[in-house]
C-alpha positions in Angstrom: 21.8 81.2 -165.6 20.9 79.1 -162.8 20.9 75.3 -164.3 19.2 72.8 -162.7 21.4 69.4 -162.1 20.5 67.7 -159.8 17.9 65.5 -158.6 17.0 64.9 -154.4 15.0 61.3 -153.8 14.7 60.3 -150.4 14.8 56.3 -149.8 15.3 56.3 -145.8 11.8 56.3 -145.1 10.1 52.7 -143.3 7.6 51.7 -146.1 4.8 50.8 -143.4 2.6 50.9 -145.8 3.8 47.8 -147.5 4.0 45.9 -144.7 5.4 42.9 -144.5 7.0 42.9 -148.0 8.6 46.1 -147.1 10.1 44.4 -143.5 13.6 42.9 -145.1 13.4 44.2 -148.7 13.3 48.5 -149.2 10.1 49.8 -150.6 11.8 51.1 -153.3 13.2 47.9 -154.5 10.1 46.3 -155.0 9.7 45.6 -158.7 7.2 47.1 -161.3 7.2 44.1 -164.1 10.9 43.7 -163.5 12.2 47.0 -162.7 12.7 48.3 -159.1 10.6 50.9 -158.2 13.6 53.3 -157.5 14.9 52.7 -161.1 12.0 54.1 -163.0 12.3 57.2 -160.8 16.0 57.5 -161.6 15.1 56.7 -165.4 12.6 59.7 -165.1 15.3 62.0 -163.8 17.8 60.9 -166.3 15.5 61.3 -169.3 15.1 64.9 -167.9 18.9 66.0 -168.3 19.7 65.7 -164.6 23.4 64.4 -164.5 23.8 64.3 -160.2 21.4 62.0 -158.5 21.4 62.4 -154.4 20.1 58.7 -153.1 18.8 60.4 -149.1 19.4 57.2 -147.3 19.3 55.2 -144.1 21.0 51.7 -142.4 19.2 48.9 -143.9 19.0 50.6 -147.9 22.3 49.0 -148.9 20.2 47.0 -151.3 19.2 50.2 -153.2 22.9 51.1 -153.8 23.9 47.7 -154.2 21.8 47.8 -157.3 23.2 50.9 -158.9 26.8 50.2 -158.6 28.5 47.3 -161.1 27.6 43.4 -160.8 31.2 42.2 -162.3 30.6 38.7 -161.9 26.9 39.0 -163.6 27.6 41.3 -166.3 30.8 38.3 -166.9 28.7 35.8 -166.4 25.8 37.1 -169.0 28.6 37.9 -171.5 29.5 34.5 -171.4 26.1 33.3 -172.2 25.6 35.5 -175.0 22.7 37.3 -173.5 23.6 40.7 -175.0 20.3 42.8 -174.4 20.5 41.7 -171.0 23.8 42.9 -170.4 23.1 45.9 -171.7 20.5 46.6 -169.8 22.4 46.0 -166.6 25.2 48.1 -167.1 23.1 51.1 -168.4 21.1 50.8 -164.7 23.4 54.5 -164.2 24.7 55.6 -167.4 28.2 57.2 -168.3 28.1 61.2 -167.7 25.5 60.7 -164.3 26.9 60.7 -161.0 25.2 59.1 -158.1 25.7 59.4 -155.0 24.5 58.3 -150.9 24.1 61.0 -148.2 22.4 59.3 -145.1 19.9 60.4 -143.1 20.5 59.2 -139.3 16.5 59.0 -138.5 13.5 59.3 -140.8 12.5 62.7 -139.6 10.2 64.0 -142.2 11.0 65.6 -145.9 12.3 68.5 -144.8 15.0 66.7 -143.3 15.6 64.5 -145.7 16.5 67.9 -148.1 18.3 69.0 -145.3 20.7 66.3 -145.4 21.5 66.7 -149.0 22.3 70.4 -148.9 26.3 69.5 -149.0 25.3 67.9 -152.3 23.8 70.7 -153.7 25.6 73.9 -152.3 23.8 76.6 -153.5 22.3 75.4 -156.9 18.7 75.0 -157.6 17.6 71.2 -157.4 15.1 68.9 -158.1 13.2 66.4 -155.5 11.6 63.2 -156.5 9.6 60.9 -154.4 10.2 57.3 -155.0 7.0 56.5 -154.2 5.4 58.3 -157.2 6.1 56.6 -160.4 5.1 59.6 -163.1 4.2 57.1 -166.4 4.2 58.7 -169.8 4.1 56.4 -173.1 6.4 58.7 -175.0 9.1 60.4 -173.1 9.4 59.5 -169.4 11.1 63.0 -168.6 9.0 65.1 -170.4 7.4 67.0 -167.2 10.6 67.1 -165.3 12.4 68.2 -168.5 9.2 70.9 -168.9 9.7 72.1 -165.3 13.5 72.7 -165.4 13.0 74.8 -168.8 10.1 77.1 -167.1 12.4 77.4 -164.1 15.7 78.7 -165.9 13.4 81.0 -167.5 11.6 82.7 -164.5 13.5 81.4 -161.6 10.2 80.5 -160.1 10.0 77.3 -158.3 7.8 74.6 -159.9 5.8 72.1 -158.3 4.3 69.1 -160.6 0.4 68.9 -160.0 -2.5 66.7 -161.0 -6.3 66.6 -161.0 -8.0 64.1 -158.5 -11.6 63.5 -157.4 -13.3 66.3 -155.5 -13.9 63.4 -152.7 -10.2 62.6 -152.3 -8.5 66.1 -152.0 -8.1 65.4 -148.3 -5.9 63.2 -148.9 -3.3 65.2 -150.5 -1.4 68.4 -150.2 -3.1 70.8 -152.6 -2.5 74.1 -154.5 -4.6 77.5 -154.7 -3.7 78.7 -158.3 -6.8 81.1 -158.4 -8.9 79.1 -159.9 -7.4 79.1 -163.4 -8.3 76.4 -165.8 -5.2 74.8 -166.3 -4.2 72.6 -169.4 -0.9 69.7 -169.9 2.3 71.9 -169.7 0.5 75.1 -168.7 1.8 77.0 -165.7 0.1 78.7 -163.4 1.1 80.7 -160.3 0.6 79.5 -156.8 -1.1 81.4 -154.3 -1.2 78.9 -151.7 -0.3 75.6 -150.6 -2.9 73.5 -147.8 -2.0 70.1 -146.5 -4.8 67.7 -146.8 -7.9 70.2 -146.5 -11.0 69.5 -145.6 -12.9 68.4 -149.0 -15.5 71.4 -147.9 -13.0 73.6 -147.4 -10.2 72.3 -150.4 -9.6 75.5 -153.1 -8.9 73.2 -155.9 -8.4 69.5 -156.8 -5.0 70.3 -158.0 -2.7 68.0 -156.1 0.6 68.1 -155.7 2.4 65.2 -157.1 5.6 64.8 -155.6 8.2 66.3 -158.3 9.5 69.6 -157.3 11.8 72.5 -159.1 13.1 74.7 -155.8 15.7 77.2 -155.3 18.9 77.0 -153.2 16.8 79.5 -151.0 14.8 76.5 -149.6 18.0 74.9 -147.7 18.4 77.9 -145.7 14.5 78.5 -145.1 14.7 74.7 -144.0 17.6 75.4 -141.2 14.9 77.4 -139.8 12.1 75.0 -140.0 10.9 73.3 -136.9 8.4 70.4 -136.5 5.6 70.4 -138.2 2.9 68.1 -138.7 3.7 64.5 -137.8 6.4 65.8 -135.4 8.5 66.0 -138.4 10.6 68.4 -140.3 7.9 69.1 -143.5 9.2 70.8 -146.8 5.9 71.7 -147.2 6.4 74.2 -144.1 9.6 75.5 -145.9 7.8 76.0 -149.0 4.9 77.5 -147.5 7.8 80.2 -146.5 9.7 80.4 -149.9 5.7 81.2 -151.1 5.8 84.4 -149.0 9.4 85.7 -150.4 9.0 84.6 -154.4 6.8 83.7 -157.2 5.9 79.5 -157.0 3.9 78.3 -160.0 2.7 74.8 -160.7 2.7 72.9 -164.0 -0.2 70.3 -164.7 1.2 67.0 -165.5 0.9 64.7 -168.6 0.7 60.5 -167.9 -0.8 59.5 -165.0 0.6 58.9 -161.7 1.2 55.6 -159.5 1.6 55.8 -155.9 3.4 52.5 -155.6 3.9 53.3 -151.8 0.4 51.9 -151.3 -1.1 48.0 -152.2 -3.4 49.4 -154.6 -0.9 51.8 -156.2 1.8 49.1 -156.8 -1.0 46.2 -157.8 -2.5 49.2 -160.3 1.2 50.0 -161.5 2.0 46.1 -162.6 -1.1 45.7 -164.3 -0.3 48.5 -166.4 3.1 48.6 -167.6 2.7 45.1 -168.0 0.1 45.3 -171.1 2.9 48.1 -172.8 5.7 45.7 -171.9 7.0 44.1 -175.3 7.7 40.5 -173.7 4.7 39.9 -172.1 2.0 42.7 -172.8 0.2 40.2 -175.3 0.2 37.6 -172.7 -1.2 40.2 -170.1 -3.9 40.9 -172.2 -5.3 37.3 -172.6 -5.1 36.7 -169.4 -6.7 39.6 -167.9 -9.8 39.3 -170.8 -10.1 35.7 -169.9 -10.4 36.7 -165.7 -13.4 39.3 -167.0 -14.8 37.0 -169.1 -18.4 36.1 -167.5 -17.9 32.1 -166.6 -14.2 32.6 -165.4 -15.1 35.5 -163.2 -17.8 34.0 -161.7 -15.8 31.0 -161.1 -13.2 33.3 -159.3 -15.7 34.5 -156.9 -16.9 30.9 -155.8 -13.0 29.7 -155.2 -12.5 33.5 -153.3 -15.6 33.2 -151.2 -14.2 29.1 -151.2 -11.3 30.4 -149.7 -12.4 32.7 -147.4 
């Protein structure tokens, strides 16, 4: 059986959209309460059973690896001071039995590429990809889809691609799936007929859109050294996948949680606010706060010092 272990996220991209926070610091260090991005993703996979994580990288990333790798004089230094749960936290960022590891990627020339430079990572096993920008938030067990996807594709060998529902107005803004129409429920798979890259919202054959959590087969490396520019000027997965559609069964599994796209202002800002209310430390705090900005006098005393301001 064909066992999927290990996990593709690609980190060399620019982060434009977070401009200028993203200039000096990568997109995927920027925290979430007071995780970096990256590490919920790498949670995520973790939680799933994946043991080899491939970091797809770039000059100017170091921080990203820098805070995966061991922090002797902190983790000494927090010891010393007795701040055990702290410690622990720090040197559990990778735990024991989960390799990762840095491939770079010499320019940021699309997805597809990015997968292309991990293929001497992965030989030919089937993989996962992850993108960082995504964070997947589920209360109970961060790995549950990932973990759902892996067991449906050691059973049918079918490549799986994570999927959510989102406004009928918005589907051009995502790559979406063709399953047929099927009414699909949490954890239910259903096979894909076709894949379209930001349709038209007249034209769109679902709202069913892709999320950005993949199950694929070794196959997809080789349909990739075949792939030429697509959209963007860029080397596209989606292109590859599109392919691997016309030589073997694809399905899609709807997700549970709800999805982040921290890549984006309103993604990240939307992210905080929400994991800090579940955070134990400060989630009480969070809610005061946020019911005293709503109540009527302090809102509308906002808006004067904004329009004040402005």
């Amino acid at each position: 059986m064909n066992r999927v272990k290990t996990a593709v996220i690609p980190v060399a991209g620019l982060g434009t959209r977070l401009l200028p926070a993203s200039k000096a610091i990568p997109k995927e260090m920027v925290p979430v309460v007071d995780k970096p991005v990256i590490q919920y993703v790498v949670e995520e996979a973790i939680a799933a059973g994946i043991k080899r994580i491939v970091l797809v990288t770039r000059s100017g990333k170091e921080a990203i690896e820098n805070h995966f790798d061991r922090h002797f004089e902190l983790e000494s230094e927090l010891e010393r001071k007795g701040k055990t749960v702290l410690l622990r936290r720090i040197k559990s960022t990778v735990p024991a039995g989960v390799e990762l590891l840095s491939i770079r990627q010499p320019k940021a020339a699309g997805l597809g590429d990015a997968i292309r430079c991990a293929a001497p990572a992965i030989g030919d096993e089937p993989f996962a990809v992850m993108l960082p920008d995504v964070l997947v938030h589920t209360r109970l067990d961060a790995g549950w889809n990932m973990k759902h996807m892996i067991d449906r594709f050691e059973k049918t060998q079918a490549a799986q691609i994570l999927v959510e529902r989102v406004p009928g107005n918005l589907v051009d803004q995502y790559g979406i799936v063709d399953c047929g129409h099927k009414l699909m429920k949490v954890g239910e798979p259903a096979r894909i007929f076709d894949m379209i890259e930001k349709p038209p919202v007249s034209g769109a054959p679902s709202d069913l859109a892709i999320v950005g959590r993949y199950i694929l087969p070794s196959l997809v490396l080789e349909l990739l050294k075949s792939t030429g520019q697509g959209a963007g000027g860029e080397i596209q997965l989606t292109d590859a996948m599109t392919e691997l559609l016309r030589r073997s069964p694809m399905e899609a599994q709807m997700m549970r949680g709800r999805t982040f796209d921290c890549g984006n202002k309103t993604g990240y800002m939307q992210a905080n606010i929400a994991l800090s209310l579940e955070d134990a430390d400060i989630g009480i705090e969070m809610q005061q706060f946020l019911a005293s900005m709503f109540h009527q006098g302090t809102a509308e005393g906002l808006d004067f010092q904004l329009s004040e301001v402005a």
